[in-house]
N, C-alpha and C positions, 0 to 999 in steps of 0.2 A: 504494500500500500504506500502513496505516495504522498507526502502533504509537502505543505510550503509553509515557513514560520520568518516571519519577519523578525530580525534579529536589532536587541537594541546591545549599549554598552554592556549591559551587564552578560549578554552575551557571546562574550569576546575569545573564551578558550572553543566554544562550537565556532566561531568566523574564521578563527586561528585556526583549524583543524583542517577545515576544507580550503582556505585559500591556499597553505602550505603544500597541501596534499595536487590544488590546480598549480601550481606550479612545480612544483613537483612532475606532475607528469605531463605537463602541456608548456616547458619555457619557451617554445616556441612561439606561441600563440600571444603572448604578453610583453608589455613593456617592463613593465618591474620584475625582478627577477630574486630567487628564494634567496639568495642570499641576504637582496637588499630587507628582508621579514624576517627568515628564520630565526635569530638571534633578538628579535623586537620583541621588548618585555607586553607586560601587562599596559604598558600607559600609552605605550605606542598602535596596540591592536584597538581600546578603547578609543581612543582621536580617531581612530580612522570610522569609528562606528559612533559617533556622535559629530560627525559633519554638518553643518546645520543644513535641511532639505531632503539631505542623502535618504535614501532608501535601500536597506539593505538585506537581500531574500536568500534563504538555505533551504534546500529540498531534502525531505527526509525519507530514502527509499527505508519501509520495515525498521524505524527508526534511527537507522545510520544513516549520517551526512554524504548525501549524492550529488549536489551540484550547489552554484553559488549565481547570483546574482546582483548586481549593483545597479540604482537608479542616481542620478546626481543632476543637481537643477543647472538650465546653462542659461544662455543667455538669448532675449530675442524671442521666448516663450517656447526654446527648443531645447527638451531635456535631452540627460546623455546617460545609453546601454553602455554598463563597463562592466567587465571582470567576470563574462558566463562562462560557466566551467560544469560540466557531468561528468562526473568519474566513469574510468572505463568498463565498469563494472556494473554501471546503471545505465550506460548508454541504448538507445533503442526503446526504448518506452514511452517518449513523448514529456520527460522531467526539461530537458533545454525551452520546446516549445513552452512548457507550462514559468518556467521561468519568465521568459520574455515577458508572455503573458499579464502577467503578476508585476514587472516594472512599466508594461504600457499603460496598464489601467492605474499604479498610481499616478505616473506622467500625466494622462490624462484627469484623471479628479486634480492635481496639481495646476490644472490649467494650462497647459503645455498644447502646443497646436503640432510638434512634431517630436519625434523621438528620435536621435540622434549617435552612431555608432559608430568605432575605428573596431577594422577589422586585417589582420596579416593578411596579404593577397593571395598566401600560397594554403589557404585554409580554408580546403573548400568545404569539409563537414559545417561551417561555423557559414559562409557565404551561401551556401543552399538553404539552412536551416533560414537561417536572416530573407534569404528570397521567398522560400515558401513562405515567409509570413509577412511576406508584402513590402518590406524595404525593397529599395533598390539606390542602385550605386551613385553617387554624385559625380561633378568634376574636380567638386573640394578637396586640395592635395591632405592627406593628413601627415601625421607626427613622423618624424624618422626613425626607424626603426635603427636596433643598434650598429645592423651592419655600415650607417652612415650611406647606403646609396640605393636603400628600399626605402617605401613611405608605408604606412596605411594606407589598406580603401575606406575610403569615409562612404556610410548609406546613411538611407534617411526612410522613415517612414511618417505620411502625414495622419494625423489624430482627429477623431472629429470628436465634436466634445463629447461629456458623459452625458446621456438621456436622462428626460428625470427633471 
């Protein structure tokens, strides 16, 4: 069984567990890299989960930590998808989708008109996932990546507001 718990400070050793664990097995996929975490005490995991806006979601396949997701408010009325990860062990069940999910509908009650994403270009599990759910790729160059001579692909998906 699959749930989703929105994670505040106080649960910083569950954020620690799975983000370590996505990097860990995907540094490919990221900008920050375990090193720059794994040694990050208690006050360091906490600040990053009390960002003020941030939204921050944990899937829990059968109770163990299966995937992660970040929501962060941008600017322009264009929030930003950061840091999805399923462990390979939970993959193929529909937890990635259900993540996304779970950060567009805050984005959107946030009032957010789009949803905003950097993605490695060489990752196409992560770029199909993101198309099937309706982003699509921009011209906007994104971040460089460490190699210094890759970028991101920047997507976008537009929101229409909540019903209701």
């Amino acid at each position: 069984m699959v749930s989703l718990r929105v994670v505040t400070a106080a649960d910083w050793p569950l954020w620690r567990e799975v983000r370590l664990a996505a990097l860990a097995d995907a540094p490919e996929a990221f900008r920050a890299r375990l090193g720059d975490w794994h040694r990050g005490g208690e006050e360091q995991w906490r600040a990053r989960l009390t960002m003020p806006g941030a939204h921050n979601v944990v899937a829990l396949l059968d109770g163990r930590a299966a995937g992660s997701a970040r929501g962060e408010p941008g600017e322009d009325g264009v929030s930003e998808l950061r840091s999805v990860w399923v462990g390979p062990w939970a993959r193929g069940r529909g937890i990635g989708e259900r993540l996304v999910a779970a950060v567009e509908n805050w984005a959107r009650e946030s009032g957010a008109s789009a949803l905003r994403l950097a993605v490695v270009p060489g990752n196409a599990p992560a770029i199909a996932l993101y198309r099937r759910l309706g982003f699509v790729a921009t011209e906007e160059p994104g971040e460089w990546l460490p190699d210094g001579v890759t970028r991101e692909r920047v997507m976008v998906k537009a929101l229409r507001p909540p019903s209701g």
